[in-house]
Backbone bond lengths (Angstrom), bond angles and torsions (degrees), N, CA, C in turn:
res aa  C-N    CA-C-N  psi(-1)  N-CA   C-N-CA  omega(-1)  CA-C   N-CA-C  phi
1 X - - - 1.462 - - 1.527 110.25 -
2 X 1.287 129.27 179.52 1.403 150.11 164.00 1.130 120.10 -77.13
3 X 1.627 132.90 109.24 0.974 141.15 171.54 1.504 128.41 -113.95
4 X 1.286 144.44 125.18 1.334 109.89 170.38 1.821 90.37 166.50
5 X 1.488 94.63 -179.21 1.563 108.06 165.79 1.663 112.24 -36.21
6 X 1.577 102.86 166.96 1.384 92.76 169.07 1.857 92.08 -125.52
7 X 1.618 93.73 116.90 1.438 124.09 176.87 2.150 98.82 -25.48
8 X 1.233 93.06 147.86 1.813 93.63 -172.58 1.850 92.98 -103.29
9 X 1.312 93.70 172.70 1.404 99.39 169.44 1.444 135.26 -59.65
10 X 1.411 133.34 30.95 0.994 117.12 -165.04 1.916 111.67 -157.62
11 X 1.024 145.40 -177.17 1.689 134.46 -124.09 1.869 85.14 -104.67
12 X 1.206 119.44 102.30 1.204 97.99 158.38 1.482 130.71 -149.34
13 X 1.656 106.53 39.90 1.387 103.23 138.54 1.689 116.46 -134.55
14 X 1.290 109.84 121.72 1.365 122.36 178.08 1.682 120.37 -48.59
15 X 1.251 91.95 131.13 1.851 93.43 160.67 1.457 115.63 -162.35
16 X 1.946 79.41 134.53 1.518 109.95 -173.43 1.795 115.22 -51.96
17 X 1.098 103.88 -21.90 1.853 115.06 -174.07 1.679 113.68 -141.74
18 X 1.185 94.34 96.69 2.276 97.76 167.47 1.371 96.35 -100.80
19 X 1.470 103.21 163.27 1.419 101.93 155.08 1.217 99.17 -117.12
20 X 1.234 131.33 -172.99 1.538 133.58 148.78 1.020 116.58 -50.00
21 X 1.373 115.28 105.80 1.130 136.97 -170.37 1.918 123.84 -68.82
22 X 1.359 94.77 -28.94 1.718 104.06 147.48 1.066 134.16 -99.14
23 X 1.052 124.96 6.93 1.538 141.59 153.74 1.634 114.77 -76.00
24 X 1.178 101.70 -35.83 1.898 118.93 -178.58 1.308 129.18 -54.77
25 X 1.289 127.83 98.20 1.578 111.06 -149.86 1.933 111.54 -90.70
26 X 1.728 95.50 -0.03 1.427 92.38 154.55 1.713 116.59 -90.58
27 X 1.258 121.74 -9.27 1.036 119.51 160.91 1.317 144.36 -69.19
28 X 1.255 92.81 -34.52 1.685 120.18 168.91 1.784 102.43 -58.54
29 X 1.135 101.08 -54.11 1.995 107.66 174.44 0.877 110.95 -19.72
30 X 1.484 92.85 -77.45 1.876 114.09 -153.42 1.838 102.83 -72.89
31 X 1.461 125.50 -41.06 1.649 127.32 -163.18 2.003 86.18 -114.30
32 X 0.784 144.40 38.94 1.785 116.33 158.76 1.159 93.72 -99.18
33 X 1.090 153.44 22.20 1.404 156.49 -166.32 1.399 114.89 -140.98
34 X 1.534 92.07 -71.21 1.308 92.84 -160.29 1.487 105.82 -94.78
35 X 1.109 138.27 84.93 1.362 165.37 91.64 1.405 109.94 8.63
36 X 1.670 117.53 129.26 1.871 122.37 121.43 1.167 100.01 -126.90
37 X 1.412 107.98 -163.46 1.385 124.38 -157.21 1.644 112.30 -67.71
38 X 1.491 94.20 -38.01 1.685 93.36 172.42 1.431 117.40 -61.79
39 X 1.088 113.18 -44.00 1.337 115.15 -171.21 1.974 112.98 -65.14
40 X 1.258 86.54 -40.04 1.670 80.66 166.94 1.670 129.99 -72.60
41 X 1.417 91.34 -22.06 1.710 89.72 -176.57 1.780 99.96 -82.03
42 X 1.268 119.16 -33.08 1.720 107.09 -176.10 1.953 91.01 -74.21
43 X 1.368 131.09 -33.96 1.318 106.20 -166.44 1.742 105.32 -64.70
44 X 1.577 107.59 -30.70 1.371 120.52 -158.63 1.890 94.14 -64.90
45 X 1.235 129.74 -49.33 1.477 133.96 170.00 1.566 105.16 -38.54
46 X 1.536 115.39 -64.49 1.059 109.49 -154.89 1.630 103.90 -75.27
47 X 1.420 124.83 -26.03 1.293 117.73 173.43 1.519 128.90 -53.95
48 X 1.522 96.71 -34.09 1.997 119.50 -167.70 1.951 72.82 -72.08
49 X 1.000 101.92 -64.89 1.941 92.89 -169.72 1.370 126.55 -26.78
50 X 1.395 100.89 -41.75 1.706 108.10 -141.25 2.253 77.99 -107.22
51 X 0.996 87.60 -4.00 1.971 92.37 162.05 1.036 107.10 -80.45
52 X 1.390 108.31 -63.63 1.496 113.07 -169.83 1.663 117.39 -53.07
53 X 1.096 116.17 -42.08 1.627 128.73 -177.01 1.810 91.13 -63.98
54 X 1.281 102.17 -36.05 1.914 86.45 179.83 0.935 135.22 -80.84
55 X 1.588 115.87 -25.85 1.561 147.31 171.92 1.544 94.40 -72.19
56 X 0.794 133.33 -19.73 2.011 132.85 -157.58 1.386 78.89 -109.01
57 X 1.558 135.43 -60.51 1.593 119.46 -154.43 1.667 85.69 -77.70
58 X 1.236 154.51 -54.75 1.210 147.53 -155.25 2.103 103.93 -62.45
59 X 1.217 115.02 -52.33 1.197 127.46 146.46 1.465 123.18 -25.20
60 X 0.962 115.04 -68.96 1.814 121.29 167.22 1.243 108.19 -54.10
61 X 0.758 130.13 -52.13 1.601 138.45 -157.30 2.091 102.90 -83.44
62 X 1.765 95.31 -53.14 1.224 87.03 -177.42 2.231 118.71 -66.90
63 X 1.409 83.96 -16.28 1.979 87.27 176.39 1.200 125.37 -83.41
64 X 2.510 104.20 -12.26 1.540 94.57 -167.59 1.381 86.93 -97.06
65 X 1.633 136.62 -22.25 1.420 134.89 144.38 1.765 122.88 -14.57
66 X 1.126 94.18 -46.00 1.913 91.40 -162.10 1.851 93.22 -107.33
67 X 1.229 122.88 -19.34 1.655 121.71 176.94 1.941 89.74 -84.74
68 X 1.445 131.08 -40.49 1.214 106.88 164.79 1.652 122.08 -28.45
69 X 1.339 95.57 -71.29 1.644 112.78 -176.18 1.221 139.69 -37.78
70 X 1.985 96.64 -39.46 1.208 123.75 -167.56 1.604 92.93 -92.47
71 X 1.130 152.03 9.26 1.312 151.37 -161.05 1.350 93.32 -126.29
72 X 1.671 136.25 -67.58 0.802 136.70 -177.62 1.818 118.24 -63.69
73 X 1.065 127.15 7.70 1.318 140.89 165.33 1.845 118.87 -111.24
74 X 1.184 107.57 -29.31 1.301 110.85 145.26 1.586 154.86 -73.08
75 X 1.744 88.73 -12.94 1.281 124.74 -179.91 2.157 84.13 -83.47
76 X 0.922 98.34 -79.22 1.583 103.90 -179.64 1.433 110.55 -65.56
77 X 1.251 148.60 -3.86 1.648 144.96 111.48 1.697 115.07 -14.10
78 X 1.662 86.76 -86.00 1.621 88.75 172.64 1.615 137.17 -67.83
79 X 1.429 108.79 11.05 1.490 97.44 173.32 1.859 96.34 -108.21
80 X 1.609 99.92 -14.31 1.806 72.83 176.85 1.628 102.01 -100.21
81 X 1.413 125.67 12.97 1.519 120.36 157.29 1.466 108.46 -77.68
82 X 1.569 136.75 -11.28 1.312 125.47 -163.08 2.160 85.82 -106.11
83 X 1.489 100.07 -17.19 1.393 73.04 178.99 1.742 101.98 -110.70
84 X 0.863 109.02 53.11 1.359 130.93 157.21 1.834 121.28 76.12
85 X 1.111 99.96 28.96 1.670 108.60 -173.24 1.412 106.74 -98.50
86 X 1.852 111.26 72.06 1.688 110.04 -154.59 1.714 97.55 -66.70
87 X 1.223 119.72 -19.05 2.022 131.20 172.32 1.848 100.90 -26.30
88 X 1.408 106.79 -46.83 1.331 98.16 -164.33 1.597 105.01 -81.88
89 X 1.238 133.88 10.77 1.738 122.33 -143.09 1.950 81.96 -83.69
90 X 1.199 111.72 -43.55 1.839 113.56 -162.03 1.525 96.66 -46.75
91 X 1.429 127.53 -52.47 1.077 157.59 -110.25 1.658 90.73 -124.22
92 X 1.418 135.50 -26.83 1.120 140.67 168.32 1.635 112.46 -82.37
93 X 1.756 100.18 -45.42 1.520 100.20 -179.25 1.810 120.25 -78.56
94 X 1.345 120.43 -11.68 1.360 150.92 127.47 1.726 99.91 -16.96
95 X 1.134 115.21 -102.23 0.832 118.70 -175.34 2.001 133.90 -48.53
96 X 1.083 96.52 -30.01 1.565 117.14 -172.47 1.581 91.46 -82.98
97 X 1.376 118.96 -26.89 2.232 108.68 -168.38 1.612 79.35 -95.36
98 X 1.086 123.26 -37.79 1.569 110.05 169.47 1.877 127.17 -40.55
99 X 1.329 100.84 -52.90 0.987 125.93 142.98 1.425 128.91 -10.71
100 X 1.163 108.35 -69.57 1.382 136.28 -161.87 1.694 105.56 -93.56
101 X 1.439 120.73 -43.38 1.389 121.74 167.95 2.005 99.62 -60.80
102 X 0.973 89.86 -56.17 1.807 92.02 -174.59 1.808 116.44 -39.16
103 X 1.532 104.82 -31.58 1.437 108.65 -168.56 1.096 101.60 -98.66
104 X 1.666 132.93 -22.59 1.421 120.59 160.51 1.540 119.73 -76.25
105 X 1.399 114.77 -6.93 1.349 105.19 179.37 1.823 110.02 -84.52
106 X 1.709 94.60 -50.51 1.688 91.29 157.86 0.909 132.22 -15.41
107 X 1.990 109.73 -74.75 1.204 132.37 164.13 2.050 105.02 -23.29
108 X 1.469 118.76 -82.37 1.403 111.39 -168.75 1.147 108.46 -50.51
109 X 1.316 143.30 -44.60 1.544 165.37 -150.65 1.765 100.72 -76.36
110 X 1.071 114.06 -35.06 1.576 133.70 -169.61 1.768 101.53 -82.60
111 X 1.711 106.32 -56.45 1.779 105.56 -170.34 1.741 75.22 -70.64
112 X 1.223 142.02 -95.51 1.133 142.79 -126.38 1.544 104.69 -52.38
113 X 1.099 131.76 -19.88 1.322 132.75 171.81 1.383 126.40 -80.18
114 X 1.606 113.05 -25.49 1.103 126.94 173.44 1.597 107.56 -75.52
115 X 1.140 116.45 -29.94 1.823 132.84 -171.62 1.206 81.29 -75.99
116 X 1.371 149.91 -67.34 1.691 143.72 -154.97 1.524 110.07 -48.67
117 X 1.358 137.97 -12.85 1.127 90.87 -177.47 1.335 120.09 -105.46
118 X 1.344 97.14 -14.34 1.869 106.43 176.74 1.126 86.14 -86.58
119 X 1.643 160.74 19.59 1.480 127.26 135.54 1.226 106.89 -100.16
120 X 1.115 142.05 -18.78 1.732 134.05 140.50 1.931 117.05 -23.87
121 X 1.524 91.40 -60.68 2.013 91.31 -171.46 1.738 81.51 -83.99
122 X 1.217 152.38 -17.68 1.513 111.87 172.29 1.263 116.17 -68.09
123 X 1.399 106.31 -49.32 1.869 109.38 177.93 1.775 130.04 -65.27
124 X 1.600 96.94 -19.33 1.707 112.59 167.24 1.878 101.48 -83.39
125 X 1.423 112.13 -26.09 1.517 103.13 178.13 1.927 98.34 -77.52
126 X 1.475 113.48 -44.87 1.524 104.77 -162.85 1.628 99.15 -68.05
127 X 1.102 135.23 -17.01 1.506 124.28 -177.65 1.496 111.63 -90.02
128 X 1.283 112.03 -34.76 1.684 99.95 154.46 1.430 130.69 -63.15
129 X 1.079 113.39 -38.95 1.502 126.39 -178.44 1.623 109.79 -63.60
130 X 1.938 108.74 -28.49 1.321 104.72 170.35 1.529 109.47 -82.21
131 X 1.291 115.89 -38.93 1.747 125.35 179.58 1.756 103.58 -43.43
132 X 1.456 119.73 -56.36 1.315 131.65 176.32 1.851 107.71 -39.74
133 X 1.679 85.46 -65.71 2.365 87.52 176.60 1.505 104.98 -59.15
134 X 1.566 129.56 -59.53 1.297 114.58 179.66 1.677 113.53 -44.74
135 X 1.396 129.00 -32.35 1.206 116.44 -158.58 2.045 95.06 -79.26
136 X 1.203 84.12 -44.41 1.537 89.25 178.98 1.542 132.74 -71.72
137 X 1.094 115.25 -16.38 1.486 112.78 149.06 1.466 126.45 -98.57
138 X 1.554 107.86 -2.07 1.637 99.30 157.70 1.505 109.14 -83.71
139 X 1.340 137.82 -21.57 0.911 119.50 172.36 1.691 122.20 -75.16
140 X 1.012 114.62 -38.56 1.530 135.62 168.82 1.989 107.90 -53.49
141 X 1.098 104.64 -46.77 1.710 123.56 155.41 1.768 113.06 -43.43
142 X 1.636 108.66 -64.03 1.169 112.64 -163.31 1.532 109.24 -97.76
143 X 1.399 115.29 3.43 1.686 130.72 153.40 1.492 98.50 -68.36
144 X 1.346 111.76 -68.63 1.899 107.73 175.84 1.352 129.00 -36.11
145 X 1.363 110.91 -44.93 1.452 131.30 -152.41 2.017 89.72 -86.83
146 X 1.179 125.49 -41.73 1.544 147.37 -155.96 1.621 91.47 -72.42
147 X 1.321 98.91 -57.86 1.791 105.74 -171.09 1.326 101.06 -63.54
148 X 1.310 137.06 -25.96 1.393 137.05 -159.99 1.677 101.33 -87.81
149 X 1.446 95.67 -62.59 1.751 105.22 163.50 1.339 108.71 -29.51
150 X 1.116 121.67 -82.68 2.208 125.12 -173.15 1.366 95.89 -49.76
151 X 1.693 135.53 -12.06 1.064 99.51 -156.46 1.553 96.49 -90.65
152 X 1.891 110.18 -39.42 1.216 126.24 167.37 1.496 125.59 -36.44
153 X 1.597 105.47 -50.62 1.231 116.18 165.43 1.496 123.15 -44.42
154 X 1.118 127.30 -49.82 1.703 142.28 171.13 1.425 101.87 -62.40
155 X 1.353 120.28 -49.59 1.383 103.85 -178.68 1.406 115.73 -54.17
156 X 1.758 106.23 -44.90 1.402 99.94 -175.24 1.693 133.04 -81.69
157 X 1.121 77.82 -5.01 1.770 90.52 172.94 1.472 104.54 -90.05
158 X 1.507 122.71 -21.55 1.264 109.43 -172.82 2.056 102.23 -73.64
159 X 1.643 101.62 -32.15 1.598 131.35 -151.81 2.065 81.46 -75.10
160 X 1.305 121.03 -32.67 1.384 126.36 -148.94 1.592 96.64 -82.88
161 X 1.699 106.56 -38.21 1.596 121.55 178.91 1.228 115.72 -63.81
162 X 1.385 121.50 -41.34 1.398 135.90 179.61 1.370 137.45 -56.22
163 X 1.985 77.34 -45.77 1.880 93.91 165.44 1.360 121.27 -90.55
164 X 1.717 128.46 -7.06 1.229 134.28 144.82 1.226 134.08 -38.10
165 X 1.203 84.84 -46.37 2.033 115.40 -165.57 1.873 83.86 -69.20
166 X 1.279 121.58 -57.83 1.350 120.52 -150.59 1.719 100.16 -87.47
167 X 1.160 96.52 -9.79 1.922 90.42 177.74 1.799 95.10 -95.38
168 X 1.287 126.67 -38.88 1.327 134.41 157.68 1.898 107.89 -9.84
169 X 1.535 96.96 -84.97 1.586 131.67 -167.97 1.153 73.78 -58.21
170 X 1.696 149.34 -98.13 1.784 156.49 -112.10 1.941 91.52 -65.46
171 X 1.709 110.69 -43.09 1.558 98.31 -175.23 1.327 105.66 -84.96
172 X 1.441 122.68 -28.51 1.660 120.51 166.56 1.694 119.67 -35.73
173 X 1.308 89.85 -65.63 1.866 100.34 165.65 1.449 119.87 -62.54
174 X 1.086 120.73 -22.60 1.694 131.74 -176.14 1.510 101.80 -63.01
175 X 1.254 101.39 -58.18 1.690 109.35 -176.77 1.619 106.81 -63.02
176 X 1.107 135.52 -38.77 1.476 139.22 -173.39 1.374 123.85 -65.19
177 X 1.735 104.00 -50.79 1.234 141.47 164.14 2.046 119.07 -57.52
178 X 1.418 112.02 -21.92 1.091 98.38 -134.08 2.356 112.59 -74.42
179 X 0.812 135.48 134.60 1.109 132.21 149.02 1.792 70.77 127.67
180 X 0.886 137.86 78.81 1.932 149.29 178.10 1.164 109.90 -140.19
181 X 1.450 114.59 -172.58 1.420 116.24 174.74 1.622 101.52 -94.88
182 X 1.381 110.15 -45.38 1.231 115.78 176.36 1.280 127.70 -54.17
183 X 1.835 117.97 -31.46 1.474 116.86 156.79 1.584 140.57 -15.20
184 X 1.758 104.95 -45.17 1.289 122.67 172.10 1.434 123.23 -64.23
185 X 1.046 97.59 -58.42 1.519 101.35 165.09 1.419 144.73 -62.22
186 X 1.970 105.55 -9.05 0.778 88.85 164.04 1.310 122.54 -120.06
187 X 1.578 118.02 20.01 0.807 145.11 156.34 1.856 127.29 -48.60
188 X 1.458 75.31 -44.08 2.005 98.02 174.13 1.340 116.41 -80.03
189 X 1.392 117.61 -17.32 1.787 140.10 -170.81 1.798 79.52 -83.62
190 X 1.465 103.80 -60.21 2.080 90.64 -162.92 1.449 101.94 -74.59
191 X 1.336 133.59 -19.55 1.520 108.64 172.94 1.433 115.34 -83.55
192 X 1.715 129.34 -13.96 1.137 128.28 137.79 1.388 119.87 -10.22
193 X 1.215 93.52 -79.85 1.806 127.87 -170.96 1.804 115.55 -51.49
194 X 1.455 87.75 -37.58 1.766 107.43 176.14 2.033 91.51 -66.77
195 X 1.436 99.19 -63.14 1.633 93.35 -166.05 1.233 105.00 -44.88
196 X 1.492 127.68 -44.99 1.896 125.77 -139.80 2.139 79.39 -82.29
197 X 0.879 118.21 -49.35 1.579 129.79 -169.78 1.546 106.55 -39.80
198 X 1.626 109.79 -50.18 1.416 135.97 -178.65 1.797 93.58 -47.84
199 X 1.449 109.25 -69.47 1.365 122.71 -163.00 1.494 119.69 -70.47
200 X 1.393 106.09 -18.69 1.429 103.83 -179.05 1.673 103.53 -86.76
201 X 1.401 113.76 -45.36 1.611 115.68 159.20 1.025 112.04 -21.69
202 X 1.565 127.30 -67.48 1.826 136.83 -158.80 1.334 95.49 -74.62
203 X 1.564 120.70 -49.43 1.603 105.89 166.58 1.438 122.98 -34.10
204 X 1.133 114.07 -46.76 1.555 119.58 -147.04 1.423 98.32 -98.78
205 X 1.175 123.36 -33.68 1.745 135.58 169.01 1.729 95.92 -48.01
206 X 1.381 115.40 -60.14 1.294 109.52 -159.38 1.400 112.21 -72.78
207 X 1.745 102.41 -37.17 1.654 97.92 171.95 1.780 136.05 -70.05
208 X 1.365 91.65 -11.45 1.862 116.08 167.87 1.579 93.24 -72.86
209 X 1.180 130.97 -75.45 1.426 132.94 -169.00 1.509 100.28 -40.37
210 X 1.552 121.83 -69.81 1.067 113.08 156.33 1.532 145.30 19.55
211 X 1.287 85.18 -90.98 1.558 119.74 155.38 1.689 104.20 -42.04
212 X 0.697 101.79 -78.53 1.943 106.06 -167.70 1.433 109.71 -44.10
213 X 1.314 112.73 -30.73 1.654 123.79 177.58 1.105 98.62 -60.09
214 X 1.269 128.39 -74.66 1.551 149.71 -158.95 1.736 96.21 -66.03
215 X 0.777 127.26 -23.61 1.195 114.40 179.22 1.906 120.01 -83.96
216 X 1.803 92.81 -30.38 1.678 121.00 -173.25 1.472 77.97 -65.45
217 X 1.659 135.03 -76.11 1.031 147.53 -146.71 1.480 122.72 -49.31
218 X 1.976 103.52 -40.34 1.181 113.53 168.61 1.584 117.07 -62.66
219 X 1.531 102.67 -59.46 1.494 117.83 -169.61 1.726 101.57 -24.21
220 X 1.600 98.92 -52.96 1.495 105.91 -151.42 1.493 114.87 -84.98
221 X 1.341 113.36 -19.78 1.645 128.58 158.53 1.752 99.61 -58.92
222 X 1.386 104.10 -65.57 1.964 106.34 -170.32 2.185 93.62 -43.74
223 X 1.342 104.35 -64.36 1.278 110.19 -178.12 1.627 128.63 -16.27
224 X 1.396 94.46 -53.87 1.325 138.60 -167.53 1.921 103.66 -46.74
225 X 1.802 85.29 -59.96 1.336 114.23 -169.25 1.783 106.53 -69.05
226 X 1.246 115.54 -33.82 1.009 132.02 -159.80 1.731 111.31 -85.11
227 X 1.470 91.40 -35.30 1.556 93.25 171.20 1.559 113.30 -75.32
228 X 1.305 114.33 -56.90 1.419 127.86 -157.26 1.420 106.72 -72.70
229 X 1.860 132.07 -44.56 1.423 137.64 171.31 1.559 124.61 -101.52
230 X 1.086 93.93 -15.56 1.646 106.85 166.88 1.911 106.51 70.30
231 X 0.678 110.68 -151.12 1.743 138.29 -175.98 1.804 108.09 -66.91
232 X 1.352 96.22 -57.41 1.119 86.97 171.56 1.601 117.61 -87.37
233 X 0.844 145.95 -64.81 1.549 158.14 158.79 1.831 85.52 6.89
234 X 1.333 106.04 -78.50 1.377 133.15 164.00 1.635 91.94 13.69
235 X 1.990 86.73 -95.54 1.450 106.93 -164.47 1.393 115.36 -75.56
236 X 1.552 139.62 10.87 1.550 139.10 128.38 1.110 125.17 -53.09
237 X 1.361 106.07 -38.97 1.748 110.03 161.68 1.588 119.52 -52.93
238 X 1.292 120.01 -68.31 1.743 146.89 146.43 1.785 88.11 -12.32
239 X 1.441 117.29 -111.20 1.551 120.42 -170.24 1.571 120.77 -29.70
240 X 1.491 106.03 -46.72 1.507 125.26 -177.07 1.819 106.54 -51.33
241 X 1.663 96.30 -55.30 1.243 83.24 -171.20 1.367 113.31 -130.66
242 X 1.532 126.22 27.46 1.521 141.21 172.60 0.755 117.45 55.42
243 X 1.595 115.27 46.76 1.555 127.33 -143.36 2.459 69.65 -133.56
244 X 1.412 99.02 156.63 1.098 108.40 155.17 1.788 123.17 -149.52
245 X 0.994 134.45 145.78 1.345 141.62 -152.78 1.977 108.96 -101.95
């Protein structure tokens, strides 16, 4: 199992290659689900981002679209102002400050696009780096939760023997006893014994199922780790936090 520190807030195992991590359709696996709050607020950053980079290329594209247009109508502006049709000049200079707003907006549209991508890989690095702590304290969680399960389990198997043993002895005496006054009663002692037997079963059914959860839950946290940092990543985790897997 997983033992160890519990990892702090902040980036500490490196990697040379992410992809977009919501784009990732092994990523999508392991986190479209299993979500908390952290995990949604770093996906929620990186989503507003990976908008913005689309709204900015649609933006670029839609201004070098309409500054095409506006060039090629000014081009044919100014040849019928040189042959003397001064009607169009409003209608030329119209177009030309148009012009000119269009290339300063570029201009902003251009730095802010260039800024996107190293705040893309910071916010695709901070949502892995949180995916990594969620994975690692659900497993560290479902190490806790596991030991508690076997422990319940033993109780109730010990609780399951006990009330055997005593429905055992109640039909032992039943047969010895039988056609008495005392017969009745102890007759009512083993269907007792039948009920408590019933309930410790459904206990123990649910805490086995239990079990199987916690185990699905780990697998796919360890998984998690295993795909994305591998072996080594792994054992930085292990040294980092004297934790072992």
């Amino acid at each position: 199992m997983f033992k160890g520190k519990k990892p702090k807030d902040e980036t500490y195992i490196e990697m040379k290659s992410l992809p977009i991590l919501i784009l990732d359709t092994n990523w999508l696996f392991f986190f479209s689900k299993n979500k908390n709050e952290e995990v949604e607020t770093a996906q929620a950053e990186l989503v507003n981002l990976l908008k913005d980079r689309s709204r900015i290329a649609d933006d670029i594209k839609n201004l070098n679209s309409e500054k095409k247009q506006l060039l090629s109508k000014i081009l044919a502006l100014s040849n019928d102002l040189r042959d003397g049709k001064n009607s169009v000049k409003d209608e030329l200079d119209q177009k030309q400050n148009r012009v000119n707003d269009i290339n300063i907006d570029l201009n902003e549209l251009e730095k802010e696009s260039d800024s996107l991508p190293e705040k893309i890989d910071k916010a695709n690095n901070r949502l892995f780096q949180t995916c990594i702590k969620v994975s690692y304290n659900d497993i560290r969680k479902n190490d806790k939760e596991l030991k508690k399960c076997k422990n319940n389990i033993d109780k109730f198997n010990q609780q399951l023997s006990a009330e055997n043993e005593k429905k055992v002895s109640f039909t032992k005496e039943l047969k010895v006893i039988e056609n008495t006054p005392r017969a009745v009663k102890v007759m009512k002692c083993i269907k007792k014994c039948e009920a408590n037997l019933d309930k410790i079963k459904a206990m123990l059914a649910g805490e086995t199922s239990k079990v199987e959860d916690i185990k699905a839950s780990f697998k796919k946290s360890k998984d998690f780790l295993e795909m994305y940092i591998g072996e080594d990543g792994i054992r930085q985790l292990k040294q980092k936090y004297k934790g072992s897997i």
